[in-house]
C-alpha positions in Angstrom: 15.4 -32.9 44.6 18.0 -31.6 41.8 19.4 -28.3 41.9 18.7 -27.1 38.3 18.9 -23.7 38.5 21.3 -22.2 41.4 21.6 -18.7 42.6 24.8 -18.4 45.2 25.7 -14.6 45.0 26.3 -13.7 48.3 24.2 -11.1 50.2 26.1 -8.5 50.3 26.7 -8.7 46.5 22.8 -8.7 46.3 22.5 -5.4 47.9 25.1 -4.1 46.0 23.2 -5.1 43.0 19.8 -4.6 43.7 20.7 -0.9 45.2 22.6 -0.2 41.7 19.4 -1.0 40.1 17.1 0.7 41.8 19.4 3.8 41.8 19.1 3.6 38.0 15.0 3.7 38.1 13.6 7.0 38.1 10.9 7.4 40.7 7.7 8.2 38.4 8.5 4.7 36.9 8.7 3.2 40.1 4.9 4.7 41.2 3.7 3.6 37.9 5.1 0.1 38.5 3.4 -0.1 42.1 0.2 0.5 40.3 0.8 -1.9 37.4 2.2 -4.8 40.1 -1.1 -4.0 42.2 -3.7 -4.7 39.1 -1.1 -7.3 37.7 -1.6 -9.1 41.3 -5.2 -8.4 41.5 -5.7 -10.1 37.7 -3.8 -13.3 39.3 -5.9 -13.6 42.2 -8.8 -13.5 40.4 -7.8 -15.9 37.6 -6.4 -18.2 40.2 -9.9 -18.2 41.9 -11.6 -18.5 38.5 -9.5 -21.4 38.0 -9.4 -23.4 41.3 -13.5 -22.9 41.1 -13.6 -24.6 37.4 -10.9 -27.3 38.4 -12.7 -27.9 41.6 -13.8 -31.6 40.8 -10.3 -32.7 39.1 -8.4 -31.2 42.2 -10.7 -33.7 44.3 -10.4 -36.6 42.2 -6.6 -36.1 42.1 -6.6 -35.7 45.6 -8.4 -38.6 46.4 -6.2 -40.5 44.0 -2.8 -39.4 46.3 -4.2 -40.0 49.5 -5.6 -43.5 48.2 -2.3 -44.7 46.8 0.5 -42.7 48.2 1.7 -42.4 51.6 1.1 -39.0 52.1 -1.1 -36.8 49.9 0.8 -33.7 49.4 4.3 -33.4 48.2 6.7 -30.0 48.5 8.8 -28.3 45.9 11.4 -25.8 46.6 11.8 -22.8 44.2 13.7 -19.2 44.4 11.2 -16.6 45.1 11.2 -12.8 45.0 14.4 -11.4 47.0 16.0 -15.4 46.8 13.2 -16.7 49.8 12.8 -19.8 49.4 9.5 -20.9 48.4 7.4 -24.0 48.9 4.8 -25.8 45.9 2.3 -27.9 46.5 1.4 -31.0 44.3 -0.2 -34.2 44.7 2.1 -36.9 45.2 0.5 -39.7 42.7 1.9 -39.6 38.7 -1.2 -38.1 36.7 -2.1 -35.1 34.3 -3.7 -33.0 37.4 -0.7 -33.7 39.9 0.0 -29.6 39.7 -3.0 -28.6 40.3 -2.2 -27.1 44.0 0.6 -25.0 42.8 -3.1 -22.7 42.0 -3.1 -22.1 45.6 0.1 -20.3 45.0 -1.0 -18.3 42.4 -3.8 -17.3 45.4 -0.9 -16.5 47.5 0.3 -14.4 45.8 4.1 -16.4 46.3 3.8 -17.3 41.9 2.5 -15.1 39.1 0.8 -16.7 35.8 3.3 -14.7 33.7 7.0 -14.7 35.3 10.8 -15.7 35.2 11.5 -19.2 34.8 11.0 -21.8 38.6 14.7 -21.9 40.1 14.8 -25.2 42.2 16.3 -24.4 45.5 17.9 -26.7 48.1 18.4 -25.4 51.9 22.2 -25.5 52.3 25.0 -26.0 49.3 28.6 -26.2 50.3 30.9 -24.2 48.7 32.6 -27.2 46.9 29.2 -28.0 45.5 28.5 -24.1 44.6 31.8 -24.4 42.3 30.5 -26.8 40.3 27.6 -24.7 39.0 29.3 -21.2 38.0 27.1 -21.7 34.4 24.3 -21.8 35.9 24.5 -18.9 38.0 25.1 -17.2 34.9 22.1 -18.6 33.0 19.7 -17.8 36.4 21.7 -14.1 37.0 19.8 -12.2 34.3 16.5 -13.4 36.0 17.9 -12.4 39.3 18.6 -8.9 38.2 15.0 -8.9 36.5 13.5 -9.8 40.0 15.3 -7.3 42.0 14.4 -4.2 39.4 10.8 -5.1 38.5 9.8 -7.5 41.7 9.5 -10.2 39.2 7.4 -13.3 40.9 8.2 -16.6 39.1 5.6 -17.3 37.1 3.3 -20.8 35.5 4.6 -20.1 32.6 7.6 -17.7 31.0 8.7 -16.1 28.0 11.2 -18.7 28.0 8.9 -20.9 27.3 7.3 -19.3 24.6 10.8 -18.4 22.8 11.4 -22.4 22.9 8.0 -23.1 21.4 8.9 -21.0 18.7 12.9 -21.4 18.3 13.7 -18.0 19.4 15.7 -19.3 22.3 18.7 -17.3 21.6 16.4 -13.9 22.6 16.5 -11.8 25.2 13.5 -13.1 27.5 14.4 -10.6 30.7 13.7 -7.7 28.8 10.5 -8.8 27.0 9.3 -10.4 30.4 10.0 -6.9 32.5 7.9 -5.0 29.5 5.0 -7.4 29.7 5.0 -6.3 33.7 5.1 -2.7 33.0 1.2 -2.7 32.7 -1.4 -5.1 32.9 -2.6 -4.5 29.1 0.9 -5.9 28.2 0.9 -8.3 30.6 -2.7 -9.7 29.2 -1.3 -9.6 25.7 1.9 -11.7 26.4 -0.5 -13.9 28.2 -2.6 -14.1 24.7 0.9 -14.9 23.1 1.4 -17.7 25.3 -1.9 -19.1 24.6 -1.7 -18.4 20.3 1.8 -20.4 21.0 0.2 -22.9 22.7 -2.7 -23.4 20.4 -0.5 -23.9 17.3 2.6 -25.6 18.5 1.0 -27.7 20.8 -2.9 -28.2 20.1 -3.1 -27.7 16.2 -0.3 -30.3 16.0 1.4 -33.1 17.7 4.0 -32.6 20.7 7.2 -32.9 19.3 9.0 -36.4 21.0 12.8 -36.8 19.4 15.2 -34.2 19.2 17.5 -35.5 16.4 20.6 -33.4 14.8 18.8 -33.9 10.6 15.7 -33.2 9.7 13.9 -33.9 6.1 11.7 -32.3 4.6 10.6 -33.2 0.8 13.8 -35.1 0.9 16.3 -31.9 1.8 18.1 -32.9 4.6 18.6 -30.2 7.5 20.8 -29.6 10.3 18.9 -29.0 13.9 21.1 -26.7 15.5 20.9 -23.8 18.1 22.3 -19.9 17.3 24.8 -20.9 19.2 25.8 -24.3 17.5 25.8 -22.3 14.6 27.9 -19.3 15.1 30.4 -22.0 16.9 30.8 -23.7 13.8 31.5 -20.5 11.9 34.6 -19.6 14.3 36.1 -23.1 13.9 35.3 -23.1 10.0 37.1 -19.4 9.9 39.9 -20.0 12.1 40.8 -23.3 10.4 40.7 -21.4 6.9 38.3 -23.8 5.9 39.0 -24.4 1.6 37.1 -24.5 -0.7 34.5 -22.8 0.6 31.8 -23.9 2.4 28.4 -23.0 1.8 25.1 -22.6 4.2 21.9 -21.7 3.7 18.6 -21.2 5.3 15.2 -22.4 4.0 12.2 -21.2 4.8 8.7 -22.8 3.3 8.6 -20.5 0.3 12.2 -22.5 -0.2 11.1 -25.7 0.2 8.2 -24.9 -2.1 10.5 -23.6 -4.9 12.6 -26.9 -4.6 9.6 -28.8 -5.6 9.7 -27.0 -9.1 13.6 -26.1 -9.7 15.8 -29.5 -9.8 18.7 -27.2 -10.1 17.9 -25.3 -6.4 17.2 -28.8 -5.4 20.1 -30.5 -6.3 22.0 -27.6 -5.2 20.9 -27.9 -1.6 21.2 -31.0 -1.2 24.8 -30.2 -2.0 25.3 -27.6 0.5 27.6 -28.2 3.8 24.9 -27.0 5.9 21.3 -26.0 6.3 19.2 -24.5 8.3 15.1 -24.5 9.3 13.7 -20.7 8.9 10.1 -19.6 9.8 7.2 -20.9 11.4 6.3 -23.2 8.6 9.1 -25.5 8.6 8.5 -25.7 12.4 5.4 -26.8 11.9 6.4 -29.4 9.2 9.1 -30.8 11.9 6.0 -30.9 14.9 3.9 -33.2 12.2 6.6 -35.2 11.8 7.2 -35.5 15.7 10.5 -33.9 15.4 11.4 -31.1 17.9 13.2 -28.5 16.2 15.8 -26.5 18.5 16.5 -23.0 17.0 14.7 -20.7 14.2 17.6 -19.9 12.6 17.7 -16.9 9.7 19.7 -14.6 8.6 18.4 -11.7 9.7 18.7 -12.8 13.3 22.4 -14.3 13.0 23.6 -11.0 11.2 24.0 -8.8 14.3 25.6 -11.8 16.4 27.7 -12.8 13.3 28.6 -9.3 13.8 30.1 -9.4 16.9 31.5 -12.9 17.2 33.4 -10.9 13.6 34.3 -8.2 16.0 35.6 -10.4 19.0 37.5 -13.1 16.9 39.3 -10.3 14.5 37.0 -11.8 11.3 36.2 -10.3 8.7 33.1 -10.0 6.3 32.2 -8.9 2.7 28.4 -8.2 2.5 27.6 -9.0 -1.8 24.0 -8.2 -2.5 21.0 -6.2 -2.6 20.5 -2.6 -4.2 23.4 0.2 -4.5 24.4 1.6 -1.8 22.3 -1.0 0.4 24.9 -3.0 1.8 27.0 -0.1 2.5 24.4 1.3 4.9 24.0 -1.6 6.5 27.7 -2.2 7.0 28.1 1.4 8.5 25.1 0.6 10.8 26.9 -2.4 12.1 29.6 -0.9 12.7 28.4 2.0 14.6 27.0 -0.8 16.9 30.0 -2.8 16.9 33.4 -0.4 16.6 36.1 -3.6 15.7 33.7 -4.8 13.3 36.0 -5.5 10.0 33.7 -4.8 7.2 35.9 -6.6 3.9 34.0 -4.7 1.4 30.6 -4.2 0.1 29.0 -5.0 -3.6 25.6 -4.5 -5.1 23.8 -7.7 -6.4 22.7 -6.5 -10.0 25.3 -8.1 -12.4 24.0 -10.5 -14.6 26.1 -14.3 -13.5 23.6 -16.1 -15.7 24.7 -15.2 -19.4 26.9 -16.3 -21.6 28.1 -13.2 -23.0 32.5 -12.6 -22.2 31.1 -9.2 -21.3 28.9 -9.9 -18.6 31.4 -13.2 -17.3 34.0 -10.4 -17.1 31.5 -8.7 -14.5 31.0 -11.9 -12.8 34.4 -12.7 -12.5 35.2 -9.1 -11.0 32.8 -9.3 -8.1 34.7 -13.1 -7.3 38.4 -11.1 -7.8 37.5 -8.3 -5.4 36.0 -10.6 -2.8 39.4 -12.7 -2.3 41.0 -9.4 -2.7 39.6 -8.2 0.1 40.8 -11.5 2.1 37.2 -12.1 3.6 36.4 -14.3 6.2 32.4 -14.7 5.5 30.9 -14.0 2.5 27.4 -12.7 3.0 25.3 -13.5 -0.5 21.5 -11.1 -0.4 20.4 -12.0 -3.7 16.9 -13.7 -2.7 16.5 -17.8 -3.1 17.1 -19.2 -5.5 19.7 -17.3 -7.0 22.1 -16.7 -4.2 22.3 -20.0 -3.1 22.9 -21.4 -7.2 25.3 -18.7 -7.1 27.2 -19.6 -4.4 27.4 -23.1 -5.8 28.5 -21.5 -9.3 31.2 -20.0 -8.0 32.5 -21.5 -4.8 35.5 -23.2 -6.2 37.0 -19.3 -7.1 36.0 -18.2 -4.4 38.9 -17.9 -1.0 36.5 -17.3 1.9 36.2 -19.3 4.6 32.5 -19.6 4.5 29.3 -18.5 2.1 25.8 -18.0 3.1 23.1 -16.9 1.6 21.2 -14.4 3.7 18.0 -13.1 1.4 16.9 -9.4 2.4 18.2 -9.3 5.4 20.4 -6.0 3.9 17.4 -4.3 3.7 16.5 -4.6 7.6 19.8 -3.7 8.8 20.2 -0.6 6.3 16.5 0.5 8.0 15.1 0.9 4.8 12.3 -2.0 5.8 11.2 -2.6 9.2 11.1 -5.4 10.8 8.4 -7.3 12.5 8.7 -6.7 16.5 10.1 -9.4 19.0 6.1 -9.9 20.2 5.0 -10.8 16.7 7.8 -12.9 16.4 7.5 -14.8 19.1 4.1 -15.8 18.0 5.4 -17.1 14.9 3.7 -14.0 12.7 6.4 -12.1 11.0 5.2 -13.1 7.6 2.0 -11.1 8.1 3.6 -8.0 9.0 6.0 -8.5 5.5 2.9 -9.0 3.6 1.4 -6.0 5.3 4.4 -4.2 4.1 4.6 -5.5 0.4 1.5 -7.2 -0.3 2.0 -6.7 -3.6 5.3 -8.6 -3.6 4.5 -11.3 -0.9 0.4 -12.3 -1.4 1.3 -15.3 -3.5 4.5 -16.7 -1.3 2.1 -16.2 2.1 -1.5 -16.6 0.9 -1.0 -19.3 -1.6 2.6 -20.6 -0.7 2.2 -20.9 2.3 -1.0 -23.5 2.7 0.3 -24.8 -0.7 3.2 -25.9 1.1 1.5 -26.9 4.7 -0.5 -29.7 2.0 2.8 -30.5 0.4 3.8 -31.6 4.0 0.9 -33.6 4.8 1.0 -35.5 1.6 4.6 -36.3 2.7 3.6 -37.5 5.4 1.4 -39.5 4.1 3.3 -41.4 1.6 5.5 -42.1 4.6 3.0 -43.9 6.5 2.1 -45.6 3.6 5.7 -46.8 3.1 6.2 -47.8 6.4 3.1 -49.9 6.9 4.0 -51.1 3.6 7.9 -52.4 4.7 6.5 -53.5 8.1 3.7 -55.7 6.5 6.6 -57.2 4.0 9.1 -58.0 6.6 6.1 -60.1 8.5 5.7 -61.8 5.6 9.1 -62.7 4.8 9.2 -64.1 8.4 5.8 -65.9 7.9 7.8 -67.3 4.8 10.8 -68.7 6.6 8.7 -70.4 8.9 6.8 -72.2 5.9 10.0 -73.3 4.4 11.1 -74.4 7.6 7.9 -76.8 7.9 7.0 -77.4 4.8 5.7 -80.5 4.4 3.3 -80.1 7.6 1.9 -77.2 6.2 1.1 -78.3 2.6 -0.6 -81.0 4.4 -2.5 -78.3 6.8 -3.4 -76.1 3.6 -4.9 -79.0 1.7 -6.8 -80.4 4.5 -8.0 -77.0 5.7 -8.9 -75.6 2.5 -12.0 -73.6 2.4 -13.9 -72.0 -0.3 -14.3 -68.2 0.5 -17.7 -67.4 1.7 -19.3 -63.6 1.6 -19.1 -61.7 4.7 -22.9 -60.3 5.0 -22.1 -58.2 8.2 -19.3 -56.6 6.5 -20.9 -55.6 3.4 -23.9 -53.7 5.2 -21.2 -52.1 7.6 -19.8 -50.7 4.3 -23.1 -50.2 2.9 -24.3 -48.5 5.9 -20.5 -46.4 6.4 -21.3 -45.0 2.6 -24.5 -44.2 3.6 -23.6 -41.9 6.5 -21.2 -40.1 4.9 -22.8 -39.2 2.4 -25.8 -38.0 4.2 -23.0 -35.8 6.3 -21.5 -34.5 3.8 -25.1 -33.4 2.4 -25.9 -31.9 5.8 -22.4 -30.3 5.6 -23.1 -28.6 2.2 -26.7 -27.4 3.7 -25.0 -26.0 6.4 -22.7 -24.2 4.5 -25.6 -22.9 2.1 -27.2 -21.5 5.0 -24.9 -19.7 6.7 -23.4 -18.4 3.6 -26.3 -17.2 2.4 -27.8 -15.5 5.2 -24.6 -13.8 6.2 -24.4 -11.8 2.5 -28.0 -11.3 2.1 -27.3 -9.1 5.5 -23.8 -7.7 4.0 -25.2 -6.8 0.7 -28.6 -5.7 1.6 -27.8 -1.6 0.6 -26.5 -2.8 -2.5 -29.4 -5.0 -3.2 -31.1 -2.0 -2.5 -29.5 0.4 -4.7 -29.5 -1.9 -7.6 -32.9 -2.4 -7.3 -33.9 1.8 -7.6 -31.3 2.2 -10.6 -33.7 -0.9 -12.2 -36.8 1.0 -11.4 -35.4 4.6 -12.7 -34.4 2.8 -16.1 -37.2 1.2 -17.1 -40.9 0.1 -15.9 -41.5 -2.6 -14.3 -40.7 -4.9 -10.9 -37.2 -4.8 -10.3 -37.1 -8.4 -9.5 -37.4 -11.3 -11.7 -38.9 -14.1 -11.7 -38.9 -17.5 -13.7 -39.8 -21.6 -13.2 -36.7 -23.1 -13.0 -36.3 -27.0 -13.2 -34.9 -28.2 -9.9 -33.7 -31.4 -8.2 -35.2 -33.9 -10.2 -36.9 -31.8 -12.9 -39.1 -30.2 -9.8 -40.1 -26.8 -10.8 -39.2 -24.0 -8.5 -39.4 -20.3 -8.5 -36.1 -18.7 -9.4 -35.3 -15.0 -8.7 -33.2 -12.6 -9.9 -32.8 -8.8 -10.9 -34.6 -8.0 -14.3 -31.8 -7.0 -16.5 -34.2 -7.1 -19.6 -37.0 -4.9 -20.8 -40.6 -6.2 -20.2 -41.4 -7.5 -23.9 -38.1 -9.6 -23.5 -39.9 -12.9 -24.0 -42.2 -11.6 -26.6 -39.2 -10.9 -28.4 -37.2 -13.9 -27.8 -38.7 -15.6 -31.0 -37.8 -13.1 -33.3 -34.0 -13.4 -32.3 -34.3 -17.2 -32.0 -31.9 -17.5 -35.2 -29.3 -15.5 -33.9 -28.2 -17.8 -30.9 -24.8 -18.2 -30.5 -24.8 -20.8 -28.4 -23.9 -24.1 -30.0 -26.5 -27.0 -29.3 -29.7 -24.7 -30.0 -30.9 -25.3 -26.1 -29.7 -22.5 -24.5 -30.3 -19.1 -25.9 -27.4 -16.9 -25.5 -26.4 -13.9 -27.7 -23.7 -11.4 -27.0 -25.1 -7.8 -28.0 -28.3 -9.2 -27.0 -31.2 -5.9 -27.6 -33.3 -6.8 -24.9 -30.8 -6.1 -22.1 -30.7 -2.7 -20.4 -27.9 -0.6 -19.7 -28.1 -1.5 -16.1 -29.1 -4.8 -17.1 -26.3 -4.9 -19.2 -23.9 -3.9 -15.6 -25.3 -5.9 -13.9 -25.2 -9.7 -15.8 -21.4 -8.9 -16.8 -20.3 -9.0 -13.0 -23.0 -11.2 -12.3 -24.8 -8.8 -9.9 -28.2 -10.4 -11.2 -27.7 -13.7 -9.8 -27.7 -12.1 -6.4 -31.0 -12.9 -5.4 -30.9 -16.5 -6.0 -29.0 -16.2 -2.3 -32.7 -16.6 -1.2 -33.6 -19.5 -3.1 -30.3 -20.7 -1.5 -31.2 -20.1 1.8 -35.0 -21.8 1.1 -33.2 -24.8 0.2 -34.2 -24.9 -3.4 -30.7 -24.1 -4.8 -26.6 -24.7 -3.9 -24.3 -22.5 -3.8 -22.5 -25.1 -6.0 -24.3 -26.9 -8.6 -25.5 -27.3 -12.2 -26.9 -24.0 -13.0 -30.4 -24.1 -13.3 -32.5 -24.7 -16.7 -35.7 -23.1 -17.8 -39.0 -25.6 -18.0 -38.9 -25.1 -22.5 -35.0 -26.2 -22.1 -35.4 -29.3 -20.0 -38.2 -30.4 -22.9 -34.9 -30.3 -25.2 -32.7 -32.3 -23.6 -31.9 -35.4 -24.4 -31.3 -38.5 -22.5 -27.8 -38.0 -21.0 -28.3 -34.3 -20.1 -30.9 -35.5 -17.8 -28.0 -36.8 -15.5 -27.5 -33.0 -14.3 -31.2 -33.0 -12.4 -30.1 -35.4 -10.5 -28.3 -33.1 -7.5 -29.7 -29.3 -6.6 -29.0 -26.5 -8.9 -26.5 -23.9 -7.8 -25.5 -20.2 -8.1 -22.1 -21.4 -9.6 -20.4 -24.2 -10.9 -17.2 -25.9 -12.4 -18.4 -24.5 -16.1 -18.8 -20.9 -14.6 -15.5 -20.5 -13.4 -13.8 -22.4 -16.5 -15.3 -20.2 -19.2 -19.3 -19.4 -18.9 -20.6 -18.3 -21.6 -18.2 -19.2 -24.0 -18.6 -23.0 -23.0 -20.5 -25.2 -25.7 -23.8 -26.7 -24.0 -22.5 -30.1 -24.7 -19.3 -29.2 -22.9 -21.3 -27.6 -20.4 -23.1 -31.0 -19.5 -20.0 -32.7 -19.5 -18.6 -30.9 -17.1 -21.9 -30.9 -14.8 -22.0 -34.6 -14.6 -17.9 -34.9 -14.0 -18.6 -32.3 -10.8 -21.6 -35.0 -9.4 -19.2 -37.7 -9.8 -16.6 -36.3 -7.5 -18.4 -33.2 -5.6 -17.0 -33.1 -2.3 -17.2 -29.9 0.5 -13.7 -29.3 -0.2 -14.4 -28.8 -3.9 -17.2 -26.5 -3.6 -15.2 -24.4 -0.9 -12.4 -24.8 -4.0 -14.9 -23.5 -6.4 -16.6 -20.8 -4.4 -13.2 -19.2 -4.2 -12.6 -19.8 -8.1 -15.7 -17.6 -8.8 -14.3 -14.6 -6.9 -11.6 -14.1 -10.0 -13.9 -15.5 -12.7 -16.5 -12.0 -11.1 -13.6 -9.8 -11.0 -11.9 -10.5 -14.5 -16.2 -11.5 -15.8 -14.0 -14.1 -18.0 -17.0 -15.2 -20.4 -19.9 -13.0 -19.0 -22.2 -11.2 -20.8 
């Protein structure tokens, strides 16, 4: 067995240590912690017997599987357990997906925890030539042996490690996030729900990951797949070589990517750039389609405090260009409070104007680049927001003397504590972006609600087109082949052709396959669209019952008469059905209808409509503009006699008037709204109106009418058209 993950501190040094530690714990934590370890152990137990009793019948087969093919059944691992004993784990000795099953029966034990530092493989004796050898990786496994010793730490199934590398956050601090998920077992549950979120979206959502390479494209931008580390290497060798001109970095996040797609300059401009760098969940999840492991989530944010001290260690120094007044000052202060050899070069606010042409304004420009190489900066730290930062550092980067240029958005704005930032645990899920559009949703609702599944289909269609391409090359390389051999041969295969020539026949059993594939689908996506009108339907008739309710007594208190409405509507194929709706007119409303018949002013003389129309009430007159009347058709909805997307439907005297074409629109259910309703309403001609009807028949599909019922939300709001 290999020896991954060596602990050889002495004994003695281990008492030393573990009696510092516990020296520094107060003893009301250490009560509390008994009584958190006790329900954390009891949770474990239970979930260990929950799970053995559900995998029952796998652990069987598996077991039968090893004893059948394998010499002996069982096979034993050797880990580091609490106080360095060494520990033994079960698993079956055949090569399958259920060969760790028996490492449950250590959860049972109580020897592992589900939730705890990262398996340590031990071996019973190591010579002291061999211990030499692995002085890094007592230094990567020490942190998890002081974790052990102060919070009794078990190794666990699973580790925060783990979940840091699923979302690129290996460069974090996992002892002190795993010893404040023990501290209770509502923490400890929640990290456990982290784990599985993680899981779920890195893992199920999308495919494993299965090459690591060192570039990465996305929409063509090529980017480098490092760690923190890797990175922060690379700056102290750029700096200490005095690396000229300039050379600039950036990191891209899917708001980025997205903006690319629009500006060719930001495009061209990255692809220009020395080096850049994945940010945010999104681009992760573009790499895992791909099947591309990413290492690191790399930002500014998170490299500003190391960049700080690697600054501090290496005597580097750092100008900080960006943001508000005063906002990169008090982030500078605050770093250096932190870090005391910090060298901060200077600071400078980012409102000057670069773009113009005026000699004023380039007089500005070209004072911020003279007191940056005045100041003899190392690293050059650009907060102006992409795209501008990173176009300006390209502008400018052949005046400029620092070693290095990176654009680093709002990352001032953390570090000067005027915007908090999203903690570790949302992090580490891949969430920041919903606590920043918690914060500003003002200012970040269209980059995260629309850019951010704008840029998720982006990705797929990528993807795509890739596929395409490569089936494409491989089937045109087969043929080139196929055509070699033919050239090689070619007499004996002109001969073969004309010999073997056959007229092409129809393939009967094909064409009903299709015929019988086009069939299907379209009765699912029917039943789909059903489903949807159901459940839809019901659910607001429940939600809006009190307003329903309410609208229906203002009715009644205006005017007499039932509250409701109702009228014969023409239905899938010209049936008749009963439509409903809240009466928004006085009673006589028909009776008067014939008197006002030359004031329509709705082109095509089917449809009455008229603006300031006299025989709508003032509720009535509420109620149509923000479409509060149609409410009610959610029942003939839910009967099954209307969509939720569809024509809208005609009255009975209407359908007499239409001629042959506008038929075409009876065809399909009528609906509550439709392509016309969002586009315009009642400012629509009729002839338009049909148009637009038959073109939604044509291509309906369940993605369209979720499309369109999320249109109609706006066109309600704004009542573009309504009256």
């Amino acid at each position: 067995m290999k020896n991954t993950n060596l602990n050889t501190e002495s004994n003695g040094r281990s008492r030393v240590e573990s009696n510092t530690i516990s020296n520094k714990e107060p003893k009301p934590q250490a009560t509390h912690y008994g009584y958190s370890c006790f329900s954390i152990r009891c949770f474990d137990f239970i979930s260990a017997l929950l799970m053995l009793s559900l995998t029952s019948p796998l652990f069987l087969y598996a077991y039968l599987r090893s004893a059948l093919s394998q010499p002996r059944a069982f096979e034993t691992v050797y880990i580091h357990g609490l106080d360095e004993q060494v520990i033994g784990l079960k698993q079956l000795s055949y090569s399958g997906w259920f060969k760790k099953l028996p490492v449950l029966l250590s959860l049972l034990k109580g020897e592992l925890s589900i939730l705890g530092t990262v398996q340590t493989f031990a071996l019973p004796k190591i010579s002291d030539k061999a211990t030499s050898k692995h002085t890094h990786t007592r230094a990567h496994t020490r942190a998890h042996t002081r974790a052990k010793k102060a919070y009794r730490i078990k190794p666990g199934l699973t580790s925060i490690e783990q979940m840091n590398a699923a979302t690129g956050l290996r460069f974090e601090a996992a002892p002190s996030s795993l010893a404040k998920a023990h501290r209770s077992l509502a923490r400890y549950q929640l990290a456990l729900l982290r784990l599985v979120i993680v899981y779920i979206v890195t893992r199920i959502a999308f495919n494993k990951p299965s090459r690591n390479t060192p570039k990465i494209s996305v929409f063509g931008i090529p980017f480098d797949n490092w760690t923190m580390k890797q990175l922060l290497d690379e700056v102290l060798q750029q700096c200490q070589h005095r690396a000229q001109p300039m050379q600039q970095y950036a990191f891209i996040n899917a708001d980025c990517l997205n903006i690319s797609t629009k500006n060719e300059s930001y495009r061209q401009c990255l692809k220009q750039t020395k080096h850049i760098f994945a940010d945010g969940i999104g681009v992760r999840l573009a790499c895992i389609s791909k099947e591309k492991a990413l290492q690191d989530n790399l930002n500014g944010t998170d490299m500003f405090p190391r960049l700080c001290q690697l600054a501090a260690n290496n005597n580097l120094s750092i100008f900080m260009l960006g943001g508000a007044p005063d906002i990169a000052q008090s982030a500078a202060d605050n770093m250096q409070q932190r870090y005391p050899k910090l060298k901060i070069a200077g600071c400078h606010h980012g409102y000057f104007d670069s773009e113009s042409s005026s000699e004023s304004i380039n007089e500005e420009n070209q004072d911020v680049i003279d007191t940056i190489n005045q100041s003899n900066a190392d690293i050059l730290l650009v907060a102006m927001g992409a795209p501008k930062q990173e176009l300006w550092l390209q502008a400018n980067k052949q005046h400029l003397t620092c070693s290095i240029g990176i654009g680093v958005g709002g990352l001032f704005d953390f570090y000067a504590k005027r915007i908090k930032r999203a903690p570790l645990w949302l992090r580490q899920m891949g969430f920041e972006w919903c606590y920043r559009l918690l914060q500003e949703p003002k200012r970040m609702w269209k980059r995260y609600i629309i850019g951010n599944p704008s840029f998720l289909y982006r990705v797929w269609r990528e993807n795509r087109q890739l596929k395409k391409l490569l089936v494409n090359s491989q089937t045109s390389t087969a043929n080139n082949n196929h055509s070699l051999t033919k050239l090689q041969l070619q007499t004996e295969l002109n001969k073969a052709t004309l010999k073997n020539r056959k007229v092409p026949q129809f393939d009967v059993r094909q064409a009903n396959l299709r015929r019988a594939m086009f069939n299907l689908n379209r009765h699912f996506a029917r039943s789909c669209k059903r489903l949807l009108d159901i459940i839809i339907s019901a659910c607001l008739l429940i939600l809006l019952s009190p307003l329903l309710l309410s609208i229906a007594v203002l009715i009644r208190l205006e005017s007499k008469g039932a509250a409701l409405f109702s009228q014969p509507r023409a239905g899938l194929n010209n049936r008749s059905f009963t439509m409903w709706k809240f009466r928004s007119m006085y009673q006589d409303a028909e009776q008067r209808l014939a008197t006002l018949n030359h004031s329509n002013e709705m082109h095509g003389g089917v449809i009455f409509k008229m603006k300031n129309d006299p025989r709508i009430t003032l509720v009535g007159r509420l109620i149509r503009k923000t479409s509060i009347d149609e409410l009610p058709q959610l029942w003939n909805v839910l009967k099954g006699d209307m969509s939720l997307v569809g024509p809208r439907p005609a009255l009975v005297s209407e359908v007499k008037q239409y001629k042959l074409h506008h038929r075409n629109r009876l065809v399909i259910k009528p609906g509550i709204t439709c392509i016309w309703q969002v586009s315009g309403r009642s400012t629509i001609p009729f002839e338009q109106q049909v148009e637009l009807d038959i073109d939604y028949i044509y291509q309906q599909s369940f993605s369209a009418d979720l499309l369109l019922l999320l249109k109609t939300i706006p066109a309600v709001i704004f009542a573009r058209g309504a009256y």
